[in-house]
N, C-alpha and C positions, 0 to 999 in steps of 0.2 A: 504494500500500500504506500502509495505517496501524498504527500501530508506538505500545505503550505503556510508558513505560522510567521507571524511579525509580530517586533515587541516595539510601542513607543508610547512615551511620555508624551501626553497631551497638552502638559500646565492647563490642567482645569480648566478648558476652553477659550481661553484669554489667549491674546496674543501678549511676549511677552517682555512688549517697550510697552504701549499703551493702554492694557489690558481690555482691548475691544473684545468684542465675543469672535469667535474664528468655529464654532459646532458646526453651520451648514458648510463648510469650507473641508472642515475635518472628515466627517462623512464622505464626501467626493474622494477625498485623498487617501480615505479608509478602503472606500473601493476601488483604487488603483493598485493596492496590495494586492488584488485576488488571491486572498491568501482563507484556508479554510478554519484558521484559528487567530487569533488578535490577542496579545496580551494588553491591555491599558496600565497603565501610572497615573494617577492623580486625572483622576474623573469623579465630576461634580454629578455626587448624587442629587443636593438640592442647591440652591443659591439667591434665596427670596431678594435679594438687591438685585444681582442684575437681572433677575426674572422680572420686577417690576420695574430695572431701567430698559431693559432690551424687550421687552415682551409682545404681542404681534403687531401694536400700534408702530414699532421702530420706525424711523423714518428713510432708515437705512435697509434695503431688507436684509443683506446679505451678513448684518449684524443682531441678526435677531436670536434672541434666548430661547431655545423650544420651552414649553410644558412639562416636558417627558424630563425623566433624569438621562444624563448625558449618554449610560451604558442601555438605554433603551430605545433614545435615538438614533443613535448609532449603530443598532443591532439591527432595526428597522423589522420587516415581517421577514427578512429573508433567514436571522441570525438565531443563534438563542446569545443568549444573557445571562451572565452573573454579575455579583455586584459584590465586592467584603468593606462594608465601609469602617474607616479608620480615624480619618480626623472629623470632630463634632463641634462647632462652633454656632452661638446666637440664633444665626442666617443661616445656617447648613449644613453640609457636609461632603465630605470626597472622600477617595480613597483608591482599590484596585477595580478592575473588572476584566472578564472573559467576558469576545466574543466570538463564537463557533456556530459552524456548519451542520455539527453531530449534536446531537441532544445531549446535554449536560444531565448525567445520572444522580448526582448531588456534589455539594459544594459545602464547603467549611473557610471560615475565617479564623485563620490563629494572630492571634495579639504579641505582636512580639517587640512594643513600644519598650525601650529602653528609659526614658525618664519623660518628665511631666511635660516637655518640653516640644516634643515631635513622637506625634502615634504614629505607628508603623505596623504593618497587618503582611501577612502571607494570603492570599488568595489561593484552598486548593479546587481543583475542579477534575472532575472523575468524567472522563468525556467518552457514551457509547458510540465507535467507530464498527463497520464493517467485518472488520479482524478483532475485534476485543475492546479492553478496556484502554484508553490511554490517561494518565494520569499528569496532568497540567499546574504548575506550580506559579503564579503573578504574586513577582516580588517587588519591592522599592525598599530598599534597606537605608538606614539615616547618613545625615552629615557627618558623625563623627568616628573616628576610626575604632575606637573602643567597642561603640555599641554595634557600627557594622559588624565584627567579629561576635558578642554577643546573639545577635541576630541572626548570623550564619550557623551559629551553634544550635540555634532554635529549627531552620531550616532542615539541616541534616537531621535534626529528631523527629522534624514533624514528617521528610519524605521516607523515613525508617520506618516506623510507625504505619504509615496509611499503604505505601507500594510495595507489596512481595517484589523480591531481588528479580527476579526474571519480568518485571514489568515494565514498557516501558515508562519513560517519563520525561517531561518538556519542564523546565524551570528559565522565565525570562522574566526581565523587566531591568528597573534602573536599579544598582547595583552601587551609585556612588562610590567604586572602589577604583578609586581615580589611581592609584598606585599600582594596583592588580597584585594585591596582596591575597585575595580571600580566593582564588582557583583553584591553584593549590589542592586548598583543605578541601572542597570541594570533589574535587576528582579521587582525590585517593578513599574520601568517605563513601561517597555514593556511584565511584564508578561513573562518571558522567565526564561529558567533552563540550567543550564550546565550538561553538558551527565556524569559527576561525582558525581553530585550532591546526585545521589540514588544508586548509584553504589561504589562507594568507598566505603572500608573495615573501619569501623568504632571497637574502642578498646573496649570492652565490659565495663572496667574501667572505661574509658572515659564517658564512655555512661551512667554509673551507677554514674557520680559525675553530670552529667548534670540533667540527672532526679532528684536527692537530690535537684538542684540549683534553681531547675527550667528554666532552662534554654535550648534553640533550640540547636541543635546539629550546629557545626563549622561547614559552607562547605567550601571544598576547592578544587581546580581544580588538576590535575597530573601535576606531576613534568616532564619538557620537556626538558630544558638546563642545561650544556649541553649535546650534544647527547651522549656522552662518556659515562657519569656519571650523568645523568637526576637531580636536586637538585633544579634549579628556577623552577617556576610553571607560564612562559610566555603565553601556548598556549591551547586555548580554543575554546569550541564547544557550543553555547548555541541554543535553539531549543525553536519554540513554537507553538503549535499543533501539537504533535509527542509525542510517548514514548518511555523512551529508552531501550532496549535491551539487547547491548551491549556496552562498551566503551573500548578502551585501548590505552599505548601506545607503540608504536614500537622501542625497541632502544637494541643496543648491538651493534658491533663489526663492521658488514656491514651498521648500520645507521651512525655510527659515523662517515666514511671512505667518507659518502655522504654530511651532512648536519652540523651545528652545532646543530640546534635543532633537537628533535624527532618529530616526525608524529605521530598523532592521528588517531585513527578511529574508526567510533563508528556506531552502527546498531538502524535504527531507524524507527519505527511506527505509521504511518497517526495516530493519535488519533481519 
């Protein structure tokens, strides 16, 4: 079976110099993905301000706020929908969300907020495909390197826990692991690989002073923020039982107008 899944950071529907609404924009650009899974980052489940500044009087249309929470407009009648919300605030709220092709069989939010400061949620979702179960993981791990590692730790218990070793499993989203310290721990716990991992352009150079060292080739994920000028390498796609395909990521002119980060997407192979 082959399986197309993209992970991107929305910034909560705002653009993010002026914070105009950018949701009908998103959508269009969602389905240029043609991708049969979506992971989201920070999508506004509610947001009563700009719903009563954007709402369908705008005068603008193409700035307008839907109704719907953002992981239902965008799922539209084609998608299913999940939703793990995380941050809770006066006016609303946001957080992760799945969207898919395959019927969502159930879904859990795990809490894995490090202090009072920034909630942070793991999104799992248990998705019936064709061939089986696939089990889908939407992360966005915190600012700060401490509790990213924390978080990661919560990660590896929580995919231990829900997916038998022989199952596959998709874990994406933002990652804030601007150093790319947390893979690593990652691969060796859960057996898993980032869609860059065999894919990225390797320097022949390079390549010829590691063989002398004896030494594994660096891996390192694509650079995603920001979307202007892609340069941190926040956002990641790790897979297991799958090969990959393809990987890329999306950014230039019309991504930057959308999002701060870029959108990944990558094609991928039931192993």
């Amino acid at each position: 079976m082959k399986i197309r899944v993209a992970t991107y950071n929305i910034h909560k529907g705002v653009s993010s110099i002026r914070s105009t609404p950018r949701v009908l924009a998103l959508k269009k650009a969602i389905g240029l993905f043609d991708a049969d899974v979506v992971f989201l980052q920070e999508v506004q489940g509610r947001h009563d301000r700009f719903q009563a500044r954007y709402g369908e009087k705008v005068r603008v249309p193409h700035h307008q706020w839907p109704e719907k929470a953002q992981h239902e407009f965008l799922a539209g009648e084609a998608l299913h929908a999940a939703y793990g919300m995380n941050a809770v605030y006066d006016h609303g709220h946001h957080g992760n969300a799945l969207l898919s092709c395959y019927p969502i069989a159930n879904t859990r939010n795990h809490d894995v907020s490090d202090h009072a400061y920034e909630q942070r949620g793991i999104l799992h979702c248990v998705l019936e495909t064709p061939v089986g179960n696939v089990h889908c993981y939407v992360v966005h791990l915190g600012l700060f390197e401490g509790s990213r590692r924390r978080q990661t730790d919560a990660l590896i218990n929580a995919v231990k826990e829900s997916a038998e070793p022989g199952e596959p499993v998709i874990i994406a989203g933002d990652f804030n692991d601007w150093r790319n310290t947390l893979s690593d721990c990652l691969r060796v716990n859960l057996g898993v690989t980032e869609v860059f991992d065999e894919l990225a352009p390797r320097s022949r150079i390079g390549q010829l002073v590691r063989n002398v060292a004896g030494r594994d080739p660096r891996l390192v994920p694509a650079r995603t923020f920001p979307a202007a000028m892609p340069w941190f390498r926040l956002d990641r796609i790790y897979v297991r039982g799958f090969a990959v395909e393809h990987a890329e990521v999306l950014h230039g002119p019309q991504w930057a107008r959308l999002s701060d980060h870029a959108p990944i997407v990558a094609n991928l192979q039931l192993a």
